[in-house]
MITI-984048 format. One line per 5 residues: for each residue x, y, z of N, C-alpha, C. Coordinates in steps of 0.05 Angstrom, whole numbers, plus 5000, padded with zeros to 4 digits. Layout:
BEGIN
X,Y,Z,X,Y,Z,X,Y,Z | ...
This chain:
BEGIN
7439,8003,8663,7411,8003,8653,7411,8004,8623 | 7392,7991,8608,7393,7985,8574,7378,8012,8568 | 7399,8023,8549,7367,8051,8530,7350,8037,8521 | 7330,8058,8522,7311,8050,8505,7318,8046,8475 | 7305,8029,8460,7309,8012,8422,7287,8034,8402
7311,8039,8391,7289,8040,8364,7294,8022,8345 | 7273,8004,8332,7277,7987,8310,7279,8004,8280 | 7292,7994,8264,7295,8003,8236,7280,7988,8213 | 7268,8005,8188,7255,7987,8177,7272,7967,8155 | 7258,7956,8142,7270,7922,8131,7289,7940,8123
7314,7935,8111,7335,7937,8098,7346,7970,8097 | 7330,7979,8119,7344,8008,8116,7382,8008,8148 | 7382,7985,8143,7412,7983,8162,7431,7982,8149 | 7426,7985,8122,7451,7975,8101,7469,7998,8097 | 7467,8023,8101,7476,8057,8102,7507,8037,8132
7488,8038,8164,7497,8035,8179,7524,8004,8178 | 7500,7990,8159,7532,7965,8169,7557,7967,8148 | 7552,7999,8134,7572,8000,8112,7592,8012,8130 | 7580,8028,8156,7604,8043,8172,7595,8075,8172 | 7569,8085,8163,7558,8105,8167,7542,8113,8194
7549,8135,8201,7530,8134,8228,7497,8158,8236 | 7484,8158,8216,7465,8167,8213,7444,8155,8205 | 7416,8161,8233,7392,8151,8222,7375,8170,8207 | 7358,8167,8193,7336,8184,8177,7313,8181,8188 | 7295,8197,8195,7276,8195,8204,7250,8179,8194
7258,8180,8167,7238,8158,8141,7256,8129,8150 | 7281,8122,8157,7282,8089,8158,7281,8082,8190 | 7261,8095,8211,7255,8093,8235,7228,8072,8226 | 7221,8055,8241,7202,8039,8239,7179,8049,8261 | 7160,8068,8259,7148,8088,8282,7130,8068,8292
7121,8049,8286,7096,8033,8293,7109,8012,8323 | 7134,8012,8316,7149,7986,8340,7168,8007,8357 | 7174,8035,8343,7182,8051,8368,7179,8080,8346 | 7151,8088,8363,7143,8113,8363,7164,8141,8370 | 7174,8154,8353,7191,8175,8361,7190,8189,8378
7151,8200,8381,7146,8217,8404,7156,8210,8429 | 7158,8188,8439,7164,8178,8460,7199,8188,8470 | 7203,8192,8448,7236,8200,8464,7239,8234,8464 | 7256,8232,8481,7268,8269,8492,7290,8275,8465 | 7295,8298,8462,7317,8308,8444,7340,8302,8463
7363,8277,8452,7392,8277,8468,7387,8262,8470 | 7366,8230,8482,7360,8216,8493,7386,8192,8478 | 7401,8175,8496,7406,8151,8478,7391,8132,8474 | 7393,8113,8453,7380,8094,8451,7402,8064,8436 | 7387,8054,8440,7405,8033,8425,7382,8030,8393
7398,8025,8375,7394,8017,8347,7384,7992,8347 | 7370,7985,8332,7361,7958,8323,7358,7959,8298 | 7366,7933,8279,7352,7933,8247,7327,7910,8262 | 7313,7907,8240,7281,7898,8235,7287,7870,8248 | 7308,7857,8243,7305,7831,8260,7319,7825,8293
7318,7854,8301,7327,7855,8327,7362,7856,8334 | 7380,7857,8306,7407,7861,8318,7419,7891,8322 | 7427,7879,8342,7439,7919,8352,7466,7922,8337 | 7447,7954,8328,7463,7960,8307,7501,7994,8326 | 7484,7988,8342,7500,8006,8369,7486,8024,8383
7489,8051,8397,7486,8060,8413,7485,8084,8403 | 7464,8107,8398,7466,8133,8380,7450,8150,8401 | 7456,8176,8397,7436,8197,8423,7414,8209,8393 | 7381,8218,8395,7365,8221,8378,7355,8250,8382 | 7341,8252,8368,7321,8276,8369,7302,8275,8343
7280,8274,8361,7252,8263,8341,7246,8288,8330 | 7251,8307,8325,7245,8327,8310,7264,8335,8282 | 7287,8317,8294,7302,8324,8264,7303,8312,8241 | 7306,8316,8213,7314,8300,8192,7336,8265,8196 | 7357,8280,8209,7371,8257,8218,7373,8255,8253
7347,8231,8251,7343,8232,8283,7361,8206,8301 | 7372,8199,8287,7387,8189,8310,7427,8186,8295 | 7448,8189,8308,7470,8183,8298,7481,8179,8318 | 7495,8152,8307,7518,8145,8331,7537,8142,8335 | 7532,8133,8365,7562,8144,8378,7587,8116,8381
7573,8097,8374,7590,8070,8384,7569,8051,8366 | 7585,8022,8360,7576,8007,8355,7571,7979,8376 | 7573,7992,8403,7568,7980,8426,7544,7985,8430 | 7528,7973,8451,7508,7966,8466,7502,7987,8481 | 7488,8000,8492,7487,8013,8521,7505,8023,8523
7520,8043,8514,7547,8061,8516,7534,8079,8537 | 7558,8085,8552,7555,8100,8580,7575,8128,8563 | 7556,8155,8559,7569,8171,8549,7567,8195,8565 | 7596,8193,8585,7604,8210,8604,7631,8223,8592 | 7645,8231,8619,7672,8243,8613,7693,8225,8599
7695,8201,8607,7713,8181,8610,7711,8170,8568 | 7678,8174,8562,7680,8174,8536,7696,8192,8520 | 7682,8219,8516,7696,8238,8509,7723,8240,8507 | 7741,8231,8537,7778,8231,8538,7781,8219,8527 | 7767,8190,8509,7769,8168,8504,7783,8175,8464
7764,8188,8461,7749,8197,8430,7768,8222,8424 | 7780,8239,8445,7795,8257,8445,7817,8252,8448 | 7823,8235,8457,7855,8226,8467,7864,8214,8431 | 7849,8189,8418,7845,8186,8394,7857,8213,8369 | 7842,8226,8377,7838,8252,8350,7863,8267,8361
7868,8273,8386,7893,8290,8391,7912,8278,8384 | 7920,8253,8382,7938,8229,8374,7947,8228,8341 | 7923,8229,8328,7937,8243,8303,7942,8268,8299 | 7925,8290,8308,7930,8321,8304,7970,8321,8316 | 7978,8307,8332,8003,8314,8343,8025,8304,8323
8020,8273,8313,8028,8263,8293,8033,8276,8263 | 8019,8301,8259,8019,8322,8232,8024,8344,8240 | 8023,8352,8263,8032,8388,8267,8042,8391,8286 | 8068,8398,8294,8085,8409,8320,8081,8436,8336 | 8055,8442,8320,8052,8468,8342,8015,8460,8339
7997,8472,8370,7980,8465,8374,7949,8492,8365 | 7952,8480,8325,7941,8503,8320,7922,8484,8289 | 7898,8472,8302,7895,8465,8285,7866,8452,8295 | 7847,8434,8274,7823,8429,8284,7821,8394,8286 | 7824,8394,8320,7823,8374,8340,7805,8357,8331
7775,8358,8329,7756,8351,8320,7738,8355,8294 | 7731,8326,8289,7723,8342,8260,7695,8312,8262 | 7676,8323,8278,7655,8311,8282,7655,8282,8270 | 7635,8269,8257,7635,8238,8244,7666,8228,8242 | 7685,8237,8231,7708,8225,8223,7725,8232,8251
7705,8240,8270,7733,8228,8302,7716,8216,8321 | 7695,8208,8306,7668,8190,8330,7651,8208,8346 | 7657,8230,8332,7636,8248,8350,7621,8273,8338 | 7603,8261,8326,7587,8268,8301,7570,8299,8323 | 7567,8314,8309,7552,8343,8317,7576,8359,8336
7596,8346,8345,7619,8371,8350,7641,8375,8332 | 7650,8404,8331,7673,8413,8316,7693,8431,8343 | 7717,8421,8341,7734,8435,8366,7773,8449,8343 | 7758,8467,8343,7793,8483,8331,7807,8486,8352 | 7830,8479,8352,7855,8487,8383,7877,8513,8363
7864,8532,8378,7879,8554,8374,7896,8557,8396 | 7918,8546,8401,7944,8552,8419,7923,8542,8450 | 7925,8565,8464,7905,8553,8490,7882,8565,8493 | 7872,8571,8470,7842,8577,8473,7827,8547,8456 | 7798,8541,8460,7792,8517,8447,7758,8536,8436
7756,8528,8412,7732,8532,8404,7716,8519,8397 | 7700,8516,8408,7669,8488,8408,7651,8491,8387 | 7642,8475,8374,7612,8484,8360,7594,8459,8353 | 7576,8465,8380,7560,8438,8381,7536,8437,8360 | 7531,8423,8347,7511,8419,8325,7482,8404,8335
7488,8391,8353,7464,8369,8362,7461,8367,8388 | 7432,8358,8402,7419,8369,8415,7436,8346,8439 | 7445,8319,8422,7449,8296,8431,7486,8311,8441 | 7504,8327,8440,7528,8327,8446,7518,8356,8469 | 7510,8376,8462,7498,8392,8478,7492,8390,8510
7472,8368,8504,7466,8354,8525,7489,8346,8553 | 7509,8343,8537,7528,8329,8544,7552,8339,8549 | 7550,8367,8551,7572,8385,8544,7586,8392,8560 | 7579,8389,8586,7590,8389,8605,7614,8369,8620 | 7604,8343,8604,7624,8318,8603,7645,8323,8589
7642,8332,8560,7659,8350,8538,7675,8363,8555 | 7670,8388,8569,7685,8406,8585,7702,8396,8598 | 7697,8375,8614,7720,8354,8642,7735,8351,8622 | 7728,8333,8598,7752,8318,8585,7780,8341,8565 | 7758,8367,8562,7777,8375,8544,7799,8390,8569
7776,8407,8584,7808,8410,8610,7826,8397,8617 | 7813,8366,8631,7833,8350,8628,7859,8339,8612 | 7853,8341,8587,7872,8335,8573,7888,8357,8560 | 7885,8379,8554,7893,8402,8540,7900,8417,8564 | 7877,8429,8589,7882,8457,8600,7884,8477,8588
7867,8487,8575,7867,8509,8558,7855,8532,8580 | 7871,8559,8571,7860,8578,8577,7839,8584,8579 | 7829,8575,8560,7795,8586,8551,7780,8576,8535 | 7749,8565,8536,7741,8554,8520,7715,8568,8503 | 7703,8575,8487,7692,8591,8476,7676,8564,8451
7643,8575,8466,7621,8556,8448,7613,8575,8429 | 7608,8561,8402,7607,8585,8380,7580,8564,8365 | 7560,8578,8373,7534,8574,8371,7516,8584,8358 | 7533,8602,8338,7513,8615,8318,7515,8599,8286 | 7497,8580,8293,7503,8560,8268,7475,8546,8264
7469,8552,8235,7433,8553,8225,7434,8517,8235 | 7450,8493,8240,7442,8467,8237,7430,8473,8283 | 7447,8492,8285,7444,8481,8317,7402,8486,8313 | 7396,8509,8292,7363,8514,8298,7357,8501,8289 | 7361,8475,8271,7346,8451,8265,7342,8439,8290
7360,8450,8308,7354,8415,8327,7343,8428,8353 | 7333,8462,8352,7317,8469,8373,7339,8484,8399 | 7363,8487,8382,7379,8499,8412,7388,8525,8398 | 7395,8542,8430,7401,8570,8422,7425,8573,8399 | 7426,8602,8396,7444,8612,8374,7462,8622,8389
7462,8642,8420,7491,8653,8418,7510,8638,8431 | 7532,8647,8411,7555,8646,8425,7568,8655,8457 | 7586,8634,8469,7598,8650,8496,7619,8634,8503 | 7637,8650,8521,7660,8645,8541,7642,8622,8558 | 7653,8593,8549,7643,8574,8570,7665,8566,8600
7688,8577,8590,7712,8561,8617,7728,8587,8612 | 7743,8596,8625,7767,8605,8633,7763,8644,8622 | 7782,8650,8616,7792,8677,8605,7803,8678,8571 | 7797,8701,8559,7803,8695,8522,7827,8709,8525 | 7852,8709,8514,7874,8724,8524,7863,8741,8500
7885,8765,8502,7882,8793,8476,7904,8798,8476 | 7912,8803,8451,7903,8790,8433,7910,8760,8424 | 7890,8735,8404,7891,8714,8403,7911,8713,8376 | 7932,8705,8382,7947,8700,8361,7953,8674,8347 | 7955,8661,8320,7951,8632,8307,7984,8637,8297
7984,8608,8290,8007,8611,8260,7999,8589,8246 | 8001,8598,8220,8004,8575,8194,8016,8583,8169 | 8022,8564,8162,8043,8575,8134,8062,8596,8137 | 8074,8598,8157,8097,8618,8162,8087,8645,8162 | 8066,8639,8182,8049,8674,8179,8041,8667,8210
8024,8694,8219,8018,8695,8252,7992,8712,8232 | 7974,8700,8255,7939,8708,8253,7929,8720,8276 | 7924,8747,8280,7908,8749,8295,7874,8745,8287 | 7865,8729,8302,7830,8717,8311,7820,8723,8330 | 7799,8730,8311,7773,8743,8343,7751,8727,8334
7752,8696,8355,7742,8684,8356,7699,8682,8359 | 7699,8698,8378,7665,8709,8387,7655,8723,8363 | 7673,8743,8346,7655,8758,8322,7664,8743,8300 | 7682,8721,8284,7684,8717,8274,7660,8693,8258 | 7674,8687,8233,7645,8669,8218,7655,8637,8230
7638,8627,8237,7645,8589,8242,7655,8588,8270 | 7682,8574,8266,7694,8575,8295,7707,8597,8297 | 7716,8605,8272,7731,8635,8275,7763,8635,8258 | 7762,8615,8243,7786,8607,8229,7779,8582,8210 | 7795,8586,8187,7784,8560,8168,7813,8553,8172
7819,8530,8187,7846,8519,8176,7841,8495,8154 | 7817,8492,8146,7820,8465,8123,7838,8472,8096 | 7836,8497,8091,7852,8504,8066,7889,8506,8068 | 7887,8500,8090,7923,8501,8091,7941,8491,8074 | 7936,8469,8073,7956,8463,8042,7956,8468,8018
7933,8474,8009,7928,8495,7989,7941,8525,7997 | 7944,8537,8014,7952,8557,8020,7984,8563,8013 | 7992,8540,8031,8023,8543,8028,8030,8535,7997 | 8010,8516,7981,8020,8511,7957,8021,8535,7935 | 7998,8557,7945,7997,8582,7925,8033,8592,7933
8023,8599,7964,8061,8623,7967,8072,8611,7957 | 8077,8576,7943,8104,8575,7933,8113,8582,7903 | 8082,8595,7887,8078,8603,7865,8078,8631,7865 | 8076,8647,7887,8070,8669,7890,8087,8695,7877 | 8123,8688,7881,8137,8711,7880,8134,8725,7858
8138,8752,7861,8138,8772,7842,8107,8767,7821 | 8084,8757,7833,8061,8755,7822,8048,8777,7830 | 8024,8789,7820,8003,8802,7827,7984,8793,7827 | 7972,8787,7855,7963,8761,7872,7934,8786,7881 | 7904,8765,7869,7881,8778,7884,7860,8756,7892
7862,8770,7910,7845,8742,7940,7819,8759,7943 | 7800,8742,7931,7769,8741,7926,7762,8734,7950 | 7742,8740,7972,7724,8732,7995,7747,8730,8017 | 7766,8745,8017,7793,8744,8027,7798,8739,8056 | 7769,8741,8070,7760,8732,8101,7789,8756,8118
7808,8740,8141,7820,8759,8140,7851,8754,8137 | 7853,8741,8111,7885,8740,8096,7893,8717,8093 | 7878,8703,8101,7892,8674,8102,7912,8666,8079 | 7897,8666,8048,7913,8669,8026,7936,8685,8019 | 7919,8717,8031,7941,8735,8013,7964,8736,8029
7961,8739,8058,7994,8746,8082,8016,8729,8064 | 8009,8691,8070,8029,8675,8059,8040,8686,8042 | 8021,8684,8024,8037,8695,7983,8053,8724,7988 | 8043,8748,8007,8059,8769,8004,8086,8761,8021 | 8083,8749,8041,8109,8743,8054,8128,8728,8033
8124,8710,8015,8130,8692,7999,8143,8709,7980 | 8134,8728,7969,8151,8747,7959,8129,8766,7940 | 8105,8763,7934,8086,8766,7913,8090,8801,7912 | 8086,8807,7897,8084,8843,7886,8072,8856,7896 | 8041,8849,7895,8024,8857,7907,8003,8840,7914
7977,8845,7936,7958,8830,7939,7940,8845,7938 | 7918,8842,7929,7889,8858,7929,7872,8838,7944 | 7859,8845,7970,7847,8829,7989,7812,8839,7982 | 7788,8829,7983,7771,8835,7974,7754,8813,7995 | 7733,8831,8006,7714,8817,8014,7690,8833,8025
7664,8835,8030,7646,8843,8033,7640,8847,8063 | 7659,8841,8079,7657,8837,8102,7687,8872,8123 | 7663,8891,8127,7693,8909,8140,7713,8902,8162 | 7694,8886,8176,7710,8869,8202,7733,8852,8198 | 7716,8835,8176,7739,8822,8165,7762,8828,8142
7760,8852,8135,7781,8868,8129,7805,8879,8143 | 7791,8896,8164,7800,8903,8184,7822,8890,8204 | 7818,8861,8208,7832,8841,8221,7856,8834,8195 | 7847,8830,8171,7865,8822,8147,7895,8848,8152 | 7883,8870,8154,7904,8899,8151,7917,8882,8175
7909,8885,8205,7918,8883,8218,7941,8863,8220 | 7936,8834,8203,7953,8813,8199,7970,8818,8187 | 7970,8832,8163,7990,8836,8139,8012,8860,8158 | 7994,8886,8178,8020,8901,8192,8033,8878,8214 | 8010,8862,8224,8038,8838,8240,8057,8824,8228
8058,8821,8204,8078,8802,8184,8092,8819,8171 | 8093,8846,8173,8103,8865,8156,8100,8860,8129 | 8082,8869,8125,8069,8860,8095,8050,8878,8090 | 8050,8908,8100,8025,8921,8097,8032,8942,8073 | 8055,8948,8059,8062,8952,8045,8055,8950,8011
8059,8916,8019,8041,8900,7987,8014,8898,7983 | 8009,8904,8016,7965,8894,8010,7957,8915,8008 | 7934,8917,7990,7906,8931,7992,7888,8912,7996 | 7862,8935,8006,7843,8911,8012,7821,8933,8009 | 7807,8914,7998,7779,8930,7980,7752,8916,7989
7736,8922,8001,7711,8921,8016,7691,8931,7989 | 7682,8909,7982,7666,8899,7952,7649,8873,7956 | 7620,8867,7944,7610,8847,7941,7638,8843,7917 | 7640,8810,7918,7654,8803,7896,7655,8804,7859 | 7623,8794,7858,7613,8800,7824,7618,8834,7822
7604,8844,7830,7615,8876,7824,7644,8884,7817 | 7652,8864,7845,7694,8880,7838,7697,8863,7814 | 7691,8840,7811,7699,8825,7791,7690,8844,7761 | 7667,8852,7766,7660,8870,7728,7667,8889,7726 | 7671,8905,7754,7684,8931,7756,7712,8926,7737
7733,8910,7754,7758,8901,7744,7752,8894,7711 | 7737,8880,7698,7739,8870,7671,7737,8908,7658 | 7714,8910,7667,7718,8937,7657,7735,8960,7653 | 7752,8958,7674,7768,8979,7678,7795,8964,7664 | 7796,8943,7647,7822,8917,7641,7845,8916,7660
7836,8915,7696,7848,8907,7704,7861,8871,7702 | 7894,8870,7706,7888,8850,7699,7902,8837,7724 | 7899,8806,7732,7917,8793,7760,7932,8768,7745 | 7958,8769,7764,7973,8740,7752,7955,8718,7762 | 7954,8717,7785,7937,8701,7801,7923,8697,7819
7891,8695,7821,7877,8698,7835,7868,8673,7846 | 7857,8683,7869,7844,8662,7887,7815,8665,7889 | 7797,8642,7888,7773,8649,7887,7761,8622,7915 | 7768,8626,7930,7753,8617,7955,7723,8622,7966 | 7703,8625,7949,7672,8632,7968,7663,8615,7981
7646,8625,8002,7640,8608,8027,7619,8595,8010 | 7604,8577,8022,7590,8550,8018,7568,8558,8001 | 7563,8564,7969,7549,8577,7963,7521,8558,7955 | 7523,8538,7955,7500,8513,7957,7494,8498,7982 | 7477,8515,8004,7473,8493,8031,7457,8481,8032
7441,8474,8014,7423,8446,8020,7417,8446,7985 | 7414,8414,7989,7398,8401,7956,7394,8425,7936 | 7364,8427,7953,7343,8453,7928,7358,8468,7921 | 7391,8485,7933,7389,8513,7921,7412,8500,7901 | 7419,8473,7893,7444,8471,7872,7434,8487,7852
7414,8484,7831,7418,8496,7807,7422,8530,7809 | 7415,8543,7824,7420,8577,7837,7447,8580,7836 | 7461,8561,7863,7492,8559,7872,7498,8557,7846 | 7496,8538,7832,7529,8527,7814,7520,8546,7788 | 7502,8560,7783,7499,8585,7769,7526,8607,7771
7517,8608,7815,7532,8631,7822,7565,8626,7816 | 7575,8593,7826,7591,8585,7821,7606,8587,7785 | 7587,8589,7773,7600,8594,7746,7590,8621,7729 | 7590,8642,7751,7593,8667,7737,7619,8675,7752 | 7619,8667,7769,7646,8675,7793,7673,8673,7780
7671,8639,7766,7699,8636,7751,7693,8650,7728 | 7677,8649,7715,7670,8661,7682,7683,8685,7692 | 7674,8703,7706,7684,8733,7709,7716,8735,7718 | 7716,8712,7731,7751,8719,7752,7776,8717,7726 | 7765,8695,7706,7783,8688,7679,7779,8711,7664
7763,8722,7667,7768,8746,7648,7788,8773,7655 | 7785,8764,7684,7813,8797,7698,7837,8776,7707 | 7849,8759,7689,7873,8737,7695,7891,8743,7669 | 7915,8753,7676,7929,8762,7656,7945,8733,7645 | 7950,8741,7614,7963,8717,7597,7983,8703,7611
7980,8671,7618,7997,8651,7630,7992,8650,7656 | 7958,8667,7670,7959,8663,7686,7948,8644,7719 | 7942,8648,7740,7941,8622,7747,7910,8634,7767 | 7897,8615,7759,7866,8613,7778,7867,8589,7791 | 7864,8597,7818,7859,8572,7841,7834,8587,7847
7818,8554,7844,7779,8553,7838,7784,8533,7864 | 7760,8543,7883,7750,8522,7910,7720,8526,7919 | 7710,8503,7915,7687,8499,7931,7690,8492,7955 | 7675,8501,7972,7664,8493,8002,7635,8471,8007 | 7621,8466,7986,7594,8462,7986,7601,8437,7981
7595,8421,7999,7588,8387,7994,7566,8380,7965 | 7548,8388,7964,7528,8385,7944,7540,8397,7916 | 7556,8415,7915,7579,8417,7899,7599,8392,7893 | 7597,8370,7876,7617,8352,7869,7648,8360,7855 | 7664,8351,7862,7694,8354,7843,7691,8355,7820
7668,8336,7805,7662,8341,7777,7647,8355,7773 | 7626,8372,7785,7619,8389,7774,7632,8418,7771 | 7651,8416,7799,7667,8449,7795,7690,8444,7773 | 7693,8420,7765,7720,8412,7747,7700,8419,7710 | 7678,8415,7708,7664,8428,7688,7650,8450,7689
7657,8458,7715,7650,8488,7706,7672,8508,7705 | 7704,8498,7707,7721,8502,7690,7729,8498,7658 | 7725,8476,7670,7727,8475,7629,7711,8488,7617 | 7683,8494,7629,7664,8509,7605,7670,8532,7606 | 7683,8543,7631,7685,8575,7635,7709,8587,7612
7725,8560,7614,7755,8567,7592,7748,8569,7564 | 7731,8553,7561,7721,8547,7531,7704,8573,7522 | 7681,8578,7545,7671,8603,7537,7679,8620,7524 | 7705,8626,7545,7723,8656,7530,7741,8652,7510 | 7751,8628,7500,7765,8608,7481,7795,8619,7499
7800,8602,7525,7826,8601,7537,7833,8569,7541 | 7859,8568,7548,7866,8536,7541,7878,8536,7576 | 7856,8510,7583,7860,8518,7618,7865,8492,7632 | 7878,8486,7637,7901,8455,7643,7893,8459,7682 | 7895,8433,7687,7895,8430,7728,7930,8423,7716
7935,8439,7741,7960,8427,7745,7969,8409,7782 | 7951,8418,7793,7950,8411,7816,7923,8416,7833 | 7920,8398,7844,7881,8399,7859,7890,8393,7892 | 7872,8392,7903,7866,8395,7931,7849,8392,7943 | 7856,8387,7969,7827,8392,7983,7824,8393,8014
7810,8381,8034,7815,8392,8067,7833,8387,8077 | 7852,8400,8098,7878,8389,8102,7874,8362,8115 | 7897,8345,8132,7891,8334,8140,7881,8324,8168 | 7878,8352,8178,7861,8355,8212,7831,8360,8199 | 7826,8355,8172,7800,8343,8172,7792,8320,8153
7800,8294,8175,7803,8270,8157,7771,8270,8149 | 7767,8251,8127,7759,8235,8107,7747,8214,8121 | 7723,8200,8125,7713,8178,8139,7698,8162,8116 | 7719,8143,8097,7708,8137,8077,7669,8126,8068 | 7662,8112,8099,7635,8102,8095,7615,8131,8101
7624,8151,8096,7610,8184,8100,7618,8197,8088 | 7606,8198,8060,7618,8234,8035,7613,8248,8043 | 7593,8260,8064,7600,8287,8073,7613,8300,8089 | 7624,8275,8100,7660,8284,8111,7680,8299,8094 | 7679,8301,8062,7693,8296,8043,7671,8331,8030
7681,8349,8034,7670,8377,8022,7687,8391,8012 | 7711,8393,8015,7732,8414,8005,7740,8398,7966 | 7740,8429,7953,7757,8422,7933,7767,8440,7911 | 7798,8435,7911,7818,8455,7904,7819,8448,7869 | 7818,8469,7856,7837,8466,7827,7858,8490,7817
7882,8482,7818,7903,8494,7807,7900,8499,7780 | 7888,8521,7763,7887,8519,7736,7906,8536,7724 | 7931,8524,7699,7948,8552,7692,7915,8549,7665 | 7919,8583,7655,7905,8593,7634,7915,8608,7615 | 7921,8607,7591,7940,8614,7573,7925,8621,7544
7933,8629,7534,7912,8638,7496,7905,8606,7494 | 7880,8608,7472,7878,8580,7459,7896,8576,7432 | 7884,8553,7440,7911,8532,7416,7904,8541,7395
């Protein structure tokens, strides 16, 4: 049976025939297909203005981006048999880059399956449906991922402000099986324990991994402080690596708590402290007191989530480094990362330089970065493309 069409207006298909898969609710043509008329999830087939199908996308007339798709086919039948289809795909490279099964499976638009994110933590799987259009459908999701994986346990992590754009609940839950206890990860020659249900997102950021391992190999005999420190991801590597000490810092006690706990599983509890601080405070506290660090990490979570709040964000973004360069002892090394898409590479790359210049320090990239590669890059979509790393050494001025 054919979905129902929405037509597109004159020349707004040009996004889609570049290889992007999002409609806007402004380039819907409402007069030749009225939005009201469709359900949230509903598929439809695409049309531009002179009737060519542009593919097959699931919608929701209430959102900003109401329709994104799923195929550039006709009438796509989006059951189980899809999903194994789209998953078999994405597991095919994840196996191709990592020999152990600890890493993120899915990474929505850039694996054809725009509004899900799936982390494979060993045999637990963590879901996080974004749209009303995969939701819907989640149950098809479920066949395929048992099918192919058999995971212990699958766990929907639903506390995410985009799922209340699109009208679906917030909590989280145990969707399939049993959560073992405790959940143990590895990366960068470290073991993680994750508590998936209280944690932030899916419950693990593996995009920073190669940045990770690239600090421990700078690390030894440093005095290493990990800003927004979640629970260790940065500091375990670098102390295992050999570093002096780590000062772990984050505003979060839970997520402290789990960090101790990682550093006594790696035997590393020795080198860490961990200090439960909003960050600007520890940061002026520290200038104040002339504490000083070889090298710090400054990882904050996404501090610009939509358009309006850039000029606020990249404020906060450049008091963060302004302050962190001031407790960085002579020759020493600041790794600066944004999370915020609306944050550009060039703008966090000048708000280094100005931050160096400020204090008159001479502050060189020596190495940059950005999501590993279990979260490809879908060149016809920049906001596939949000991570970004700068290696800065900082030294007196010239």
């Amino acid at each position: 049976m054919a979905h129902p069409e929405i037509y597109l207006k004159k020349n707004e298909d040009k996004r889609l025939r570049k290889g992007h898969l999002w409609v806007f609710s402004n380039e819907v043509d409402t007069k030749r297909s009225p939005l009201e008329q469709f359900s949230a999830g509903d598929l439809v087939q695409v049309k531009s203005d002179d009737g060519k199908v542009l593919g097959t996308a699931y919608i929701n007339p209430q959102a900003l981006i109401c329709a994104r798709l799923l195929s550039r086919k006709p009438n796509l039948k989006c059951g189980a048999n899809f999903f194994k289809e789209r998953l078999t795909t994405a597991l095919a490279l994840r196996e191709k880059l990592f020999d152990k099964p600890f890493y993120r499976l899915v990474f929505g638009e850039s694996d054809g399956l725009p509004g899900l994110v799936v982390d494979r933590f060993g045999p637990v799987l963590s879901v996080q449906i974004t749209t009303a259009g995969i939701e819907q459908r989640k149950e098809s999701l479920f066949a395929a991922l048992i099918e192919l994986l058999s995971p212990e346990a699958i766990i929907l992590k639903n506390d995410n402000s985009q799922r209340q754009q699109e009208g679906l609940s917030l909590e989280s839950e145990l969707a399939y099986g049993k959560l073992p206890e405790p959940l143990i990860i590895e990366e960068n020659g470290a073991q993680f324990k994750i508590d998936i249900l209280g944690g932030q997102k899916t419950g693990w950021f593996y995009d920073h991994r190669s940045s990770r391992a690239q600090l421990a190999g700078i690390a030894k005999n440093q005095r290493v402080l990990d800003l927004f420190s979640y629970t260790g991801a940065w500091g375990i590597p670098a102390a295992l690596a050999g570093a002096l000490e780590v000062t772990c810092v984050d505003a979060s006690e839970s997520a402290l708590a789990l960090a101790a706990d990682n550093a006594a599983l790696n035997g590393v509890q020795d080198k860490m402290h961990f200090v439960r601080s909003d960050v600007f405070e520890f940061l002026k506290q520290a200038r104040l007191e002339n504490q000083l660090y070889d090298i710090i990490v400054l990882d904050p979570p996404a501090l610009i989530k939509r358009k309006k709040d850039f000029k606020q964000g990249y404020e906060a973004y450049r008091r963060l480094n302004h302050l962190a360069l001031q407790v960085l002892s002579k020759n020493g090394i600041l790794v600066s990362a944004s999370c915020s898409h609306h944050l550009s590479r060039e703008n966090l790359h000048e708000i280094l330089r100005s931050s160096g210049r400020h204090i008159d320090r001479h502050l060189v990239f020596f190495a940059g970065g950005g999501q590993g590669p279990d979260h490809p890059i879908d060149p016809a979509a920049p906001e596939t493309e949000y991570l970004k790393t700068f290696f800065c050494s900082v030294s007196s001025s010239l």
